[in-house]
C-alpha positions in Angstrom: -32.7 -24.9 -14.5 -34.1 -26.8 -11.1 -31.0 -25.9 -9.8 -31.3 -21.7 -10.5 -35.1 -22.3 -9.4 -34.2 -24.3 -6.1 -31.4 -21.4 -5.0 -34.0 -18.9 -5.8 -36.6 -19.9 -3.6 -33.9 -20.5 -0.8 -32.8 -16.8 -1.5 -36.5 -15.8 -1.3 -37.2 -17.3 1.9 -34.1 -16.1 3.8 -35.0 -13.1 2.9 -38.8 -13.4 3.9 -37.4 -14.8 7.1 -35.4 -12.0 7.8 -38.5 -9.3 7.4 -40.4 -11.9 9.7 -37.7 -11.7 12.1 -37.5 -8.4 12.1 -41.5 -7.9 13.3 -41.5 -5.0 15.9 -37.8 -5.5 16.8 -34.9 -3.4 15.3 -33.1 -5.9 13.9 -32.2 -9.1 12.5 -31.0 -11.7 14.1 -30.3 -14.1 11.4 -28.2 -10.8 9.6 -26.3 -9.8 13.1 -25.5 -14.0 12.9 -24.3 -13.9 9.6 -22.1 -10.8 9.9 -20.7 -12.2 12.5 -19.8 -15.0 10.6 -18.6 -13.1 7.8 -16.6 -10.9 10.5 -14.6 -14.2 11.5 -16.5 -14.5 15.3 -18.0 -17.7 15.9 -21.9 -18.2 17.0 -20.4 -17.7 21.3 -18.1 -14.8 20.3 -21.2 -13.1 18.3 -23.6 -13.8 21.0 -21.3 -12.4 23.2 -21.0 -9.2 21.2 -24.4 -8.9 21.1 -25.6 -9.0 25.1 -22.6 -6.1 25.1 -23.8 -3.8 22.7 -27.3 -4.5 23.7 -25.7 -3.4 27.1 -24.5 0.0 26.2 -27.2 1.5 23.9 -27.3 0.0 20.6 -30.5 0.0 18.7 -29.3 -1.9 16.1 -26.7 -5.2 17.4 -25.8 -5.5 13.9 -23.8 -1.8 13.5 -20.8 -3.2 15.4 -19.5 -4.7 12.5 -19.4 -2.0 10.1 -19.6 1.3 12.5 -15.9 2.5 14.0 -17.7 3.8 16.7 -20.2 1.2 17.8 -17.2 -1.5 17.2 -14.7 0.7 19.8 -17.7 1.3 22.4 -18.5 -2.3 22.1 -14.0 -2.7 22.1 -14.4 -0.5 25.3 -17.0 -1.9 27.2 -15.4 -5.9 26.7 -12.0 -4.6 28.0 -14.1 -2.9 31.1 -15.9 -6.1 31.6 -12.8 -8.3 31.7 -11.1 -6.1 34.4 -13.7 -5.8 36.5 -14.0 -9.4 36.3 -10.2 -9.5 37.3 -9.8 -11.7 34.0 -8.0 -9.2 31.5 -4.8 -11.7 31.4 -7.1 -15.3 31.2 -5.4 -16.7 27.8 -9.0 -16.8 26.0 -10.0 -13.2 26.8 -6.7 -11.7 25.3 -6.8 -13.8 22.6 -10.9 -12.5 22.2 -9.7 -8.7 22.9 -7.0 -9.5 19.9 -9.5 -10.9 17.7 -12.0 -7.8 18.0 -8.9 -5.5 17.6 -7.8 -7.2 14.3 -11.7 -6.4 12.9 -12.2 -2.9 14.3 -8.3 -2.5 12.2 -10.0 -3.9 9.3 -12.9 -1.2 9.7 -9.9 1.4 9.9 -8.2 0.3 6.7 -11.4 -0.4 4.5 -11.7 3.5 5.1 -11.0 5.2 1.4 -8.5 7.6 3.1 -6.3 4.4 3.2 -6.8 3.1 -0.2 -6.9 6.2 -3.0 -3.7 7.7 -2.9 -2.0 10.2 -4.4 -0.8 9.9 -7.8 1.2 13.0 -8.9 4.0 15.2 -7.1 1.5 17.7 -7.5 -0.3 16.7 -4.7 2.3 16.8 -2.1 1.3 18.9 1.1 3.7 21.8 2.0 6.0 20.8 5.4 6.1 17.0 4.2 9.4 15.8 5.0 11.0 13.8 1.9 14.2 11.7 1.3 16.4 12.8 -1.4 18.8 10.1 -2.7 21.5 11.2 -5.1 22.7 8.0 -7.3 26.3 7.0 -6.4 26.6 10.0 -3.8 24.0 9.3 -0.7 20.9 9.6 1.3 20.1 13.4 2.1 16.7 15.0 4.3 14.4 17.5 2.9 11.3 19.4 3.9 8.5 20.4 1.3 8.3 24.3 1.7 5.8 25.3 -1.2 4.1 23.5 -4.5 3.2 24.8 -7.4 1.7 23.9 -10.9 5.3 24.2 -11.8 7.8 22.7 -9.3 8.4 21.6 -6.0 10.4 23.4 -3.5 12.2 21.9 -1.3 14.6 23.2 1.7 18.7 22.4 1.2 19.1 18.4 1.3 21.6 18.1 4.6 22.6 15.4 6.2 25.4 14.2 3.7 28.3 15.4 2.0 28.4 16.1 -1.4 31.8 16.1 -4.0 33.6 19.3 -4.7 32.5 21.7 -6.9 29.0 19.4 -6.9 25.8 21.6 -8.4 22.7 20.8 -7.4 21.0 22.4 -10.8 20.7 19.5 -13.5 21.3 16.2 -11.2 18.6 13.8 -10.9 17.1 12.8 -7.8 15.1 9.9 -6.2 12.4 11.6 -3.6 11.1 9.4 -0.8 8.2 10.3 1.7 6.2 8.6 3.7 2.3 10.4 3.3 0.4 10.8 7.1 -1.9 7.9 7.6 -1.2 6.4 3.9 1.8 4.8 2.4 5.2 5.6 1.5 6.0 6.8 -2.2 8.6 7.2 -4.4 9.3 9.2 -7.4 12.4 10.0 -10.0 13.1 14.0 -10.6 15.7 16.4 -11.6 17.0 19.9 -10.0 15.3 22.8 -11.6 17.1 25.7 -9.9 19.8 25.9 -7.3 18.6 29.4 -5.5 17.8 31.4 -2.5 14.9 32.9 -1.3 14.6 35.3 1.3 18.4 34.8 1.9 17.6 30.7 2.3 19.0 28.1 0.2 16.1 26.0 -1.7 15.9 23.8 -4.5 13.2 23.9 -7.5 12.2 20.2 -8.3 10.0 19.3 -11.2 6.7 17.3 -11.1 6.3 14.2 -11.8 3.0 11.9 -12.3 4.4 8.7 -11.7 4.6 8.3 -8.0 5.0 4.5 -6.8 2.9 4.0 -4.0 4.6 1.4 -1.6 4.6 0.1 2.0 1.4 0.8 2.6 0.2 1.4 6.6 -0.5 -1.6 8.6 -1.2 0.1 11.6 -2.8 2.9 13.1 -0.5 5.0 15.7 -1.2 7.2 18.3 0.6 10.3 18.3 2.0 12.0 21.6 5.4 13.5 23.4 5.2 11.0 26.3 8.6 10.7 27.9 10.1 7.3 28.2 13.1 5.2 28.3 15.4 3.5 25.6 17.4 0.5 26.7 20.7 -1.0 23.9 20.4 -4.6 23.7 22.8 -7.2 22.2 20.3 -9.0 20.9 16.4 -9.7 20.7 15.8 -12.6 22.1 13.6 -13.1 25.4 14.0 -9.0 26.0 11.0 -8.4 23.7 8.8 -7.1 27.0 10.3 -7.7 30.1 10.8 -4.2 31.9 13.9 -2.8 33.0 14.0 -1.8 37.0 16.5 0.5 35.9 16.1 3.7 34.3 17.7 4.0 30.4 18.5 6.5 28.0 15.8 9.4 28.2 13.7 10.0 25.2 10.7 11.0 23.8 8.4 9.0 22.1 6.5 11.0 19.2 4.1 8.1 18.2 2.9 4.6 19.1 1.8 1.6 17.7 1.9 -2.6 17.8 4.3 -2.1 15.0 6.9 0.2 16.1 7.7 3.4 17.6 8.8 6.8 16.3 11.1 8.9 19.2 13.8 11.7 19.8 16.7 11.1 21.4 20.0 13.3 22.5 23.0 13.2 20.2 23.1 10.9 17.1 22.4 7.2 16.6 23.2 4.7 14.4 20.7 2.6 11.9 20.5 -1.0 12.8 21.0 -0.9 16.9 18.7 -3.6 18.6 16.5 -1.6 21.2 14.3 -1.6 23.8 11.3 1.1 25.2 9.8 1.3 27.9 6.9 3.6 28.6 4.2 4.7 30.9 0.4 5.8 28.9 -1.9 6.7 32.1 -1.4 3.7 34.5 -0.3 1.3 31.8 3.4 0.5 31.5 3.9 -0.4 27.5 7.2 -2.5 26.5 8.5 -3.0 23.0 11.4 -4.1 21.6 13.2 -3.7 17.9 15.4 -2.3 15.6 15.9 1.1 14.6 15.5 1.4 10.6 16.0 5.0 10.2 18.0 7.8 12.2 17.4 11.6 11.1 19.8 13.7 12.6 19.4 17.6 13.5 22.4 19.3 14.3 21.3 22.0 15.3 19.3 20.6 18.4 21.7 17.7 18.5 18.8 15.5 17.9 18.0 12.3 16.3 14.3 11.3 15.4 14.6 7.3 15.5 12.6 5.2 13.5 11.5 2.0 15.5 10.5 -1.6 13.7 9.2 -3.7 16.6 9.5 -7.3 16.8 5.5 -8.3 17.3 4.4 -7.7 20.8 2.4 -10.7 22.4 -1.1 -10.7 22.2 -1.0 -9.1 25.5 0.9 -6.3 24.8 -0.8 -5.7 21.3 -3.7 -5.3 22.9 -2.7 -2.9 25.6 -1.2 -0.7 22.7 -4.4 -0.6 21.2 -6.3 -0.1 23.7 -4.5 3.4 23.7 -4.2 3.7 20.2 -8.3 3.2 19.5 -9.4 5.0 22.1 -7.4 8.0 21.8 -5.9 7.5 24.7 -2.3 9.7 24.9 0.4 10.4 27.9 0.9 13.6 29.7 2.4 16.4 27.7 6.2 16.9 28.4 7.7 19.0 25.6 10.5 19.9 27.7 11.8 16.9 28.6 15.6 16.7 29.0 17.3 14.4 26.5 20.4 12.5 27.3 23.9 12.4 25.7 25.1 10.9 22.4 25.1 7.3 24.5 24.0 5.6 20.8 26.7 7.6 19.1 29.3 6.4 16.8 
């Protein structure tokens, strides 16, 4: 019973400090201190983070560590310091620049867009591109072209062949799709209809309500059509970042992040190549290096959309990538950009 009454009186005056504290002034101190804490910044770091957002506006010192925007002006004005300061590259400022960048993703990810999901077929946007795996057969692509309360329907799988005299009505079907700035899900159907409308081949999938919600987002990307080069390595080891002098395969690169890379290429590619890109966002030329986990082919453009999985950039490079990536910074606009050969063909 002392015990209960000694921590309530401790409770009591913290809290009567606080309100004493806060007087005439806006804020707390002893609350900014302990969010910092709580935020993982030591008593330097938080100081630190205070004298800047005192610096650029902030009423209240103390919104940095639960408001997006006051954490990414705050973010902003750090990075602006440092290179003005000609210290952007001393070892405890990028590993300072890293640690705010890994909180303002946590403020990203505790958002509920990134947590509720979806939990039924149902709720699949039209245009989604989906995976459609036939058991014992292969992997096929798909595009989402209407939902109803019914079924799904879904362009012609292509992109694999099928056995003779194979009907589509009846077989069952594994759909996977990765959802925009969500997760990746999965779910077990079967063919409805094998028909055509308006002279074009669909399918009519039926609904189900038990969607597996996997490989959720760890990253946040920035999305452009930023033209760039793509280098084939023999292995990964000591090419993660070190720029080529000269120029590679041209590609495209459709989005961006410490985690990988999404990009067009000419011709077709296969999944599993060790690769390098290299590309220019404003004056800052970003370098990453990986494997490509997922080549989607389009025969018509002779195209392949690559999927990228980067081996982790050093904290350097991380944080130039998100320096872009939060601050919505994007490359010029090159839509017609001319695309090699088939040099990743085979």
């Amino acid at each position: 019973m002392e015990i209960v009454l000694l921590l309530v009186i401790i409770l009591l005056l913290f809290g009567s400090m606080t309100l004493l504290m806060r007087g005439g002034r806006r804020y707390s101190v002893l609350e900014f201190y302990s969010r910092g804490r709580e935020a993982g910044f030591n008593a330097t770091e938080a100081g630190f983070i205070k004298r800047i957002a005192q610096q650029i506006g902030c009423e209240d010192p103390t919104n940095v560590f639960w408001s997006i925007r006051d954490m990414d002006s705050v973010i902003s004005a750090v990075a602006k310091t440092y290179k003005g300061q000609k210290t952007e590259r001393k070892r405890d400022n990028v590993l300072f620049m890293e640690k705010l960048y890994e909180f303002r993703k946590k403020l990203e990810f505790d958002q509920p867009k990134y947590s509720t999901g979806i939990r039924s077929s149902r709720m699949i946007r039209s245009n989604q591109r989906v995976k459609v795996l036939l058991n014992n057969i292969g992997v096929f692509s798909s595009t989402v072209i209407e939902n109803t309360d019914r079924y799904l329907v879904v362009s012609y799988p292509v992109g694999g062949r099928v056995p003779p005299k194979f009907e589509w009505k009846g077989a069952r079907l594994s759909i996977y799709f990765w959802r925009q700035d969500d997760a990746g899900y999965v779910f077990d159907t079967y063919v409805l209809e094998d028909l055509r409308i308006r002279n074009i081949p669909v399918l009519q999938l039926g609904h189900s309500g038990a969607l597996l919600r996997t490989q959720k987002r760890k990253s946040l990307r920035m999305r452009s059509q930023m033209s760039a080069y793509l280098y084939l390595l023999n292995n990964l080891e000591g090419a993660y970042e070190k720029p080529e002098r000269v120029p590679g395969m041209k590609c495209i690169v459709q989005d961006l992040s410490e985690d990988g890379a999404a990009l067009i290429i000419g011709g077709k590619a296969k999944v599993g190549l060790a690769v390098k890109v290299q590309v220019y966002v404003g004056d800052d030329q970003i370098v990453i290096s990986g494997t490509v986990r997922g080549a989607d082919y389009n025969a018509g453009k002779n195209q392949s959309q690559l999927h990228i999985e980067a081996v982790p950039p050093s904290p350097r490079m991380s944080n130039l990538i998100r320096s872009h990536v939060y601050n919505n910074k994007s490359g010029e606009q090159d839509d017609g950009a001319m695309l090699d050969g088939s040099v990743f063909s085979g």
